[in-house]
C-alpha positions as CSV (number, residue, x, y, z in Angstrom):
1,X,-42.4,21.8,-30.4
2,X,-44.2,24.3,-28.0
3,X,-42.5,21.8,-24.8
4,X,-39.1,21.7,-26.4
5,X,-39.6,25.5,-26.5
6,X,-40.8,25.9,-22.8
7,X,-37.8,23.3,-21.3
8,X,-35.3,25.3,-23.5
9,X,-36.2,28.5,-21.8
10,X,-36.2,27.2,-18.4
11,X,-32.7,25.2,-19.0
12,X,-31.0,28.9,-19.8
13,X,-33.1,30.7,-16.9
14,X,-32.0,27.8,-14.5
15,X,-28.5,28.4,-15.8
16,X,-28.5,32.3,-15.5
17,X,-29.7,31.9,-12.0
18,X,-26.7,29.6,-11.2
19,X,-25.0,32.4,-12.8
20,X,-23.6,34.8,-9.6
21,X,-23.0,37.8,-12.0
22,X,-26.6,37.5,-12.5
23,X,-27.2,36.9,-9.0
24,X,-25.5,40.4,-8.4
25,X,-27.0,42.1,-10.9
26,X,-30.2,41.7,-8.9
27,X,-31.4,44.5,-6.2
28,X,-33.4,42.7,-3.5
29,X,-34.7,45.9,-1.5
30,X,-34.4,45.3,2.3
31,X,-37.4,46.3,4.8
32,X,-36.2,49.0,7.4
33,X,-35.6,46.6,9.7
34,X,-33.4,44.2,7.9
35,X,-31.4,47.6,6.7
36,X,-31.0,48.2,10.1
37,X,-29.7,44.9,11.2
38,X,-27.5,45.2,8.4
39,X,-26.2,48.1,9.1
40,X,-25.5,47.3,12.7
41,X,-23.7,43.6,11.7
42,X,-21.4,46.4,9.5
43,X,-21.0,48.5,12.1
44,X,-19.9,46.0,14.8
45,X,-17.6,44.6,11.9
46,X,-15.7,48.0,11.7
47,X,-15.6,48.2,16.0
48,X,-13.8,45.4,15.9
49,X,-11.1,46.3,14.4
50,X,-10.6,49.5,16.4
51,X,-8.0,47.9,19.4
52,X,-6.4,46.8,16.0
53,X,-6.1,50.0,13.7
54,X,-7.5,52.7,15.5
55,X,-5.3,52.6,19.1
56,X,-3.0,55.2,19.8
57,X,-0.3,52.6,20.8
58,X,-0.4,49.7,18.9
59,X,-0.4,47.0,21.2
60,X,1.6,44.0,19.4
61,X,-0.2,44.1,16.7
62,X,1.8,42.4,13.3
63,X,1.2,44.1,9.6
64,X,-0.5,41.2,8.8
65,X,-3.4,41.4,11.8
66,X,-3.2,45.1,10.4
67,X,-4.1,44.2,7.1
68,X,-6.4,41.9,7.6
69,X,-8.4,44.2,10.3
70,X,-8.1,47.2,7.7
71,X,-9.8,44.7,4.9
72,X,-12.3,43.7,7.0
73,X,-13.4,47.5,7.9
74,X,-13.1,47.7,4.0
75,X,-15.5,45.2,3.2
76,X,-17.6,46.4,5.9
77,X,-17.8,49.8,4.1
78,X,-17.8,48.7,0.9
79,X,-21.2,46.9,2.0
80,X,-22.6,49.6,3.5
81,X,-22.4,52.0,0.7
82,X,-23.9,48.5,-1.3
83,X,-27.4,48.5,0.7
84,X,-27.5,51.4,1.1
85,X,-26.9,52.8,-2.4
86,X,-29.8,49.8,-3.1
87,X,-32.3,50.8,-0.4
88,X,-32.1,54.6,-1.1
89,X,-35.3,54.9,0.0
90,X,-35.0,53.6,3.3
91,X,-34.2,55.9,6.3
92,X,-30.4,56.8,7.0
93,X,-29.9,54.9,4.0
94,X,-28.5,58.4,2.1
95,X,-26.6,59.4,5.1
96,X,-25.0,56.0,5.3
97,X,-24.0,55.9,1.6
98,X,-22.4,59.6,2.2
99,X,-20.4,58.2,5.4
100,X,-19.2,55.2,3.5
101,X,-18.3,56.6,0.3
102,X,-16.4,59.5,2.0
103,X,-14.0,56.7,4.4
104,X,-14.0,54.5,0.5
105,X,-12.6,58.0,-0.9
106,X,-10.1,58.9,1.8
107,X,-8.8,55.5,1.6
108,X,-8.5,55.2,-2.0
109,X,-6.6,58.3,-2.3
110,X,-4.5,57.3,0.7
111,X,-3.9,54.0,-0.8
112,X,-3.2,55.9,-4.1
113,X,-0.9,58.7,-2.6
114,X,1.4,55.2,-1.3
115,X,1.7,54.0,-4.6
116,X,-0.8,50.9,-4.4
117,X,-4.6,50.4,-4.7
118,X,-6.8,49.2,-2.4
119,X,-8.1,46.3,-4.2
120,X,-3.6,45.0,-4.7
121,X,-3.8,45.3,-0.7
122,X,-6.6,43.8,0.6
123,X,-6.0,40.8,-2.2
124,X,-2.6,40.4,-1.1
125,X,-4.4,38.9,2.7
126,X,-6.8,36.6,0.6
């Protein structure tokens, strides 16, 4: 009874592991250097989408390479805010949340202000 009782409870914690909301739910905290790697992989993610979005003349580029540059400097933000909401503790970590969630907020209301949220625009490229 006490084995049946045992394999039971590691069946449904094998299957909740397997589970990705789970998976999400948990906080692994990051070491100051992994942050920082992190951080930097983001950062290079949003610089290369500058000769795309950020030019003064737009040099050929189509509304699709437009939104699919601006998504990619979403996601980048969104997961900078992510870690660094999660590794609060960490150094730069608060000043990075503040950058991220202010361009997440200007967007937003931008997106808002057009009539369409950001989540119908960037799932429109995927």
């Amino acid at each position: 009874m006490k084995n049946k009782f045992i394999l039971a409870i590691l069946s449904i914690l094998l299957l909740t592991v397997g589970n990705p909301t789970f998976a999400e739910q948990v906080t692994q905290k990051l070491t100051q250097d992994e942050y920082n790697q992190r951080i930097q992989e983001y950062t290079d993610q949003v610089n290369s989408t500058k000769h795309i979005l950020d030019e003064e003349i737009q040099t050929q580029q189509n509304a699709a390479q437009q939104r699919k540059a601006f998504c990619s400097r979403l996601e980048a933000y969104q997961a900078i805010a992510q870690i660094s909401k999660e590794n609060s503790q960490l150094e730069t970590a608060n000043m990075m949340l503040i950058i991220a969630n202010n361009f997440l907020d200007r967007q937003k209301q931008s997106m808002q202000a057009s009539g369409m949220t950001l989540e119908a625009f960037c799932l429109i490229e995927k």
